[in-house]
N, C-alpha and C positions, 0 to 999 in steps of 0.2 A: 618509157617514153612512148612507146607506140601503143599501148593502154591506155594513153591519155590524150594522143594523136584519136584515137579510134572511139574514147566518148568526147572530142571536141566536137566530131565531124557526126556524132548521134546532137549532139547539143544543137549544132546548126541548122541539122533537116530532122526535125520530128518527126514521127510516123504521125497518122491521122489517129490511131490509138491514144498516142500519149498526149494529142493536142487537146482529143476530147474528154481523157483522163483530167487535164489539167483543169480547164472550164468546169467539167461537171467539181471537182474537190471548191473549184473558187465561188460555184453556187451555192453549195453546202456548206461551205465556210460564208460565206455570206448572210446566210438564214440563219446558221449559229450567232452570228453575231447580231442580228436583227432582232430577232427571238431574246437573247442576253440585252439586249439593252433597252426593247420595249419594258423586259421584265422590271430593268432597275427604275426606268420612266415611271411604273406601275406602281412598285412599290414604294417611292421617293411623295408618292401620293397619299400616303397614307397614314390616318390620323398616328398609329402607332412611331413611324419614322417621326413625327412630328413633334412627338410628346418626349424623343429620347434627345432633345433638346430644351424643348419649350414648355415642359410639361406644367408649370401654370399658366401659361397661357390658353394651356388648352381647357382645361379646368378651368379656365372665367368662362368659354364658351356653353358651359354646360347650365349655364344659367342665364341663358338669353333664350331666345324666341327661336334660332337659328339651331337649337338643340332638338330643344322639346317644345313642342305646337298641337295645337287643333287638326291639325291637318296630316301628321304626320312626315312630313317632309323635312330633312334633317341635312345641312352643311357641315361641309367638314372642311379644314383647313384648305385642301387642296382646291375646293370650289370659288373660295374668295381669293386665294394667294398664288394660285397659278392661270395664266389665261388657258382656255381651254382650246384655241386652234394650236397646232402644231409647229407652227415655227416660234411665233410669241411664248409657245409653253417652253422651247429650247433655251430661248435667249433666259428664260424668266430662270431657267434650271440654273444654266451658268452664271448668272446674277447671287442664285441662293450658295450657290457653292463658295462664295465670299462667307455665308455667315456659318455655312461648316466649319472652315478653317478660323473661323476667328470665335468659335466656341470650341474647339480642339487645343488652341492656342490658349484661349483660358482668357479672354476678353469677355466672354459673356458668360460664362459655365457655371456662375453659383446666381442663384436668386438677386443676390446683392447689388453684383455687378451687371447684373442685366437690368434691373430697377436703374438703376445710372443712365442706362443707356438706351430706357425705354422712350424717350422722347424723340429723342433722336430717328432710332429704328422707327417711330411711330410716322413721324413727319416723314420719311424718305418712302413709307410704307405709301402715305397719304400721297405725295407727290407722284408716284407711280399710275398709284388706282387715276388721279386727277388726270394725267397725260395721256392716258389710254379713253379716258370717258368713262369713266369705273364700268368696264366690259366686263368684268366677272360679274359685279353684282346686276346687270342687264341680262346675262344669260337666264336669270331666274325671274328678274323683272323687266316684263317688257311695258317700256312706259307705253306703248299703242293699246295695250289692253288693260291698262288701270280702269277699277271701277272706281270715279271718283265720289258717285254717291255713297261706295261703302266707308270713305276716308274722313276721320275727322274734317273739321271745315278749315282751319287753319293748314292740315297738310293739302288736302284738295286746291285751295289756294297756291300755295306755294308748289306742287306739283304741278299744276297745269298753266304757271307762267314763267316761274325760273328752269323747269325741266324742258319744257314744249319750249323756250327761246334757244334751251340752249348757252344761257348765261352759267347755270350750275350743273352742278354732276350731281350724283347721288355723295361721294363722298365728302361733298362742301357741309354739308350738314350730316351725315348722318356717321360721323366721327362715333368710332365709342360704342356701337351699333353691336358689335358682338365681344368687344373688351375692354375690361375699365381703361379709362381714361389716364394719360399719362398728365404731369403737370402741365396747363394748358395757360400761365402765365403768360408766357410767350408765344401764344399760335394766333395767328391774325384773325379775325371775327367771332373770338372768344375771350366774355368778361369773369 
């Protein structure tokens, strides 16, 4: 009893040792866990992570413009499918964490059953990029620097009145842009 009387009464007044023992462990446990979870942010980014789901879909990207270009410059899932500020890219994590569990579950996990469900996914995909202003595909296009003389005459057109009002997004039209298209019977302003 008086062992336990004698660390009640350490428990209550700390030394200045153990308070700063305690702080510095909860800095270092802090970084730990900063460090671990930047890393998973990191790697959850990664065409590989990507492909241990979706791996046809990553494979249609590889035969667009978004691969392989003139230029060099190459997207990869993460750049279209997650926003890149910080708290948007959170929300957007805990969003995707839906379609882990529901390909772990066995709702999407064989080719088949994700062709079922590609429209779907496709449309909820679309509605996203449209609510935000399609921000990802903006970080790489900045409509203020279009050269519209380089643009065919039909997109020059339609870029510098449906984009510049503000009426459209990049994803109103450009559906399909880096993956075939799912059945598009039913998507509104498609015959």
């Amino acid at each position: 009893m008086k062992l336990l009387k004698t660390f009640w009464l350490r428990l209550k007044t700390p030394s200045k040792v153990a308070v700063g023992l305690v702080l510095f462990m909860g800095f270092i446990g802090g970084l730990l866990f900063w460090g671990a979870f930047n890393t998973a942010m990191e790697k959850t980014n990664t065409e590989e992570f990507c492909a241990g789901c979706h791996a046809p879909i990553v494979e249609e990207i590889q035969e667009t413009i978004h691969f392989s270009n003139r230029s060099g410059v190459r997207a990869i899932c993460s750049d279209c499918h997650v926003p890149h500020n910080w708290t948007d890219k959170i929300v957007r994590k805990v969003q995707a964490s839906k379609e882990i569990v529901a390909h772990l579950m066995g709702t999407i996990d064989t080719p088949e059953k994700f062709a079922e469900r590609r429209g779907h996914l496709a449309e909820r995909e679309w509605k996203r990029m449209k609510d935000n202003n399609s921000q990802e595909c903006r970080n790489c296009h900045e409509f203020n620097y279009m050269d519209f003389s380089e643009q065919a005459p039909r997109s020059a057109k339609l870029h510098s009145t449906a984009l510049a009002s503000g009426d459209k997004t990049c994803v109103d039209c450009h559906k399909g842009i880096a993956h075939k298209l799912p059945d598009m019977k039913n998507i509104e302003g498609w015959q």
